[in-house]
C-alpha positions in Angstrom: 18.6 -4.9 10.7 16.3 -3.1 8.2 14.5 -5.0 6.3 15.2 -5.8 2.3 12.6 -5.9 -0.4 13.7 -9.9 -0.9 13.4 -10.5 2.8 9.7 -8.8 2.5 8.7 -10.9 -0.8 10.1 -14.5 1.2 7.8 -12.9 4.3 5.2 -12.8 2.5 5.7 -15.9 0.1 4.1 -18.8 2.5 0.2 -18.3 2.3 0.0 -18.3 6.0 2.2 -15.9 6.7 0.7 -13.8 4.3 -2.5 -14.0 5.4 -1.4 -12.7 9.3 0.1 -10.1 7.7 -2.6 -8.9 5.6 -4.9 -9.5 8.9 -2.4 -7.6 11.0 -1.8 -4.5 8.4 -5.9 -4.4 8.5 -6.2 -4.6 12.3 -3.2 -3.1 14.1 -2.8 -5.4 16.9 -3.4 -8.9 17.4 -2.9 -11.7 19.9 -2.2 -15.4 18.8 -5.1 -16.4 20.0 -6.9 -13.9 17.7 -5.0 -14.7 14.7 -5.4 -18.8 15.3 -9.3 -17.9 15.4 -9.4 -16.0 12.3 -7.6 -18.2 10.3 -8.5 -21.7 11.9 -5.2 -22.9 12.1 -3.5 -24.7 15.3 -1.7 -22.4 17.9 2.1 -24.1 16.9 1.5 -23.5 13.5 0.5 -19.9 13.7 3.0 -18.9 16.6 6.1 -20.5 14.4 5.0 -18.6 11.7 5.1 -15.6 13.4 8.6 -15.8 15.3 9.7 -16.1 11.1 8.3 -12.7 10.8 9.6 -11.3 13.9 13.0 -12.8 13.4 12.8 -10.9 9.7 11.8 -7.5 11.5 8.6 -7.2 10.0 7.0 -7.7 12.7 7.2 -6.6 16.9 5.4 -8.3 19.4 4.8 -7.7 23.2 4.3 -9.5 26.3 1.3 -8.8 28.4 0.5 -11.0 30.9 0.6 -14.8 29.1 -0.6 -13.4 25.9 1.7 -11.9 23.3 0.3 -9.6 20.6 1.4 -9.1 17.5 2.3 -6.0 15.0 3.4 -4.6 11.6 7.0 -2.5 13.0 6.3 0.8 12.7 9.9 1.4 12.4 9.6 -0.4 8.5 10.7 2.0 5.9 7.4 3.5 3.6 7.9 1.1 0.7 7.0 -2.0 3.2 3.8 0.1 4.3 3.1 0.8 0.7 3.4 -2.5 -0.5 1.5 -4.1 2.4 -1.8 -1.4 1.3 -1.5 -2.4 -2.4 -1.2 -6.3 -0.9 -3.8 -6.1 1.6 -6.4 -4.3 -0.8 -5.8 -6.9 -3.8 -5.8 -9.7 -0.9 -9.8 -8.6 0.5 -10.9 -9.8 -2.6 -10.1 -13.4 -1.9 -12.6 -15.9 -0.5 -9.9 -16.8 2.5 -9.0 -13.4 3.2 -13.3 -12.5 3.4 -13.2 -15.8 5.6 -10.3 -14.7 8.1 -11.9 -11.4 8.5 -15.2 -13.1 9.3 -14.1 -14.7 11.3 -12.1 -12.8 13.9 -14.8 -10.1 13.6 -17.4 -13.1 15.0 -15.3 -13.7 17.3 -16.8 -14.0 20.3 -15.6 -11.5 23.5 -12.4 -10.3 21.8 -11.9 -7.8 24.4 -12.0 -10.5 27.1 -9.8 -13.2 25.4 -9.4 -15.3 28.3 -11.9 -17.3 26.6 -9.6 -18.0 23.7 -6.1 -17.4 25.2 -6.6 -18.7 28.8 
């Protein structure tokens, strides 16, 4: 199932969904436990969030060991990816965006997320 422009615009209507997707777009590859940080929300919260995303193909994620990371699908026609730059440019301008950002990039011993996701 390829994804339609009103599928995108419902993806990206809830505030925290767009704000893992503007994290994601920027970052590549997240975990959960990377997302929860930056955004300082509850694991649940963020992780039912995401299986929306998923479920609407915008989204792939992958198992390794317990942690499951998190991407934008390749696979998404260029219109997605175009509209996710335009988004995610407009969307660094906002106080919470600058916030999310901060803090997943102070987050302590990313590489080594045992700390976080163990």
């Amino acid at each position: 199932m390829m994804i339609t422009p009103t599928t995108l615009f419902k993806c990206l209507a809830d505030e925290t969904r767009l704000r893992c997707v503007v994290l994601l777009h920027t970052e590549g590859r997240l975990c959960v436990c990377e997302l929860t940080h930056a955004l300082d929300l509850l694991q649940p919260k963020i992780s039912r969030h995401l299986a929306q995303l998923r479920q609407s193909n915008l989204l792939l994620d992958s198992r390794e060991g317990q942690w499951v990371y998190y991407q934008i699908n390749p696979e998404l026609p260029a219109w997605v990816f175009e509209i996710l730059d335009i988004t995610a440019k407009q969307f660094a301008t906002h106080a919470k965006q600058q916030k999310d950002a901060s803090r997943l990039q102070a987050m302590d011993d990313r590489p080594d997320i045992s700390k976080y996701c163990g």
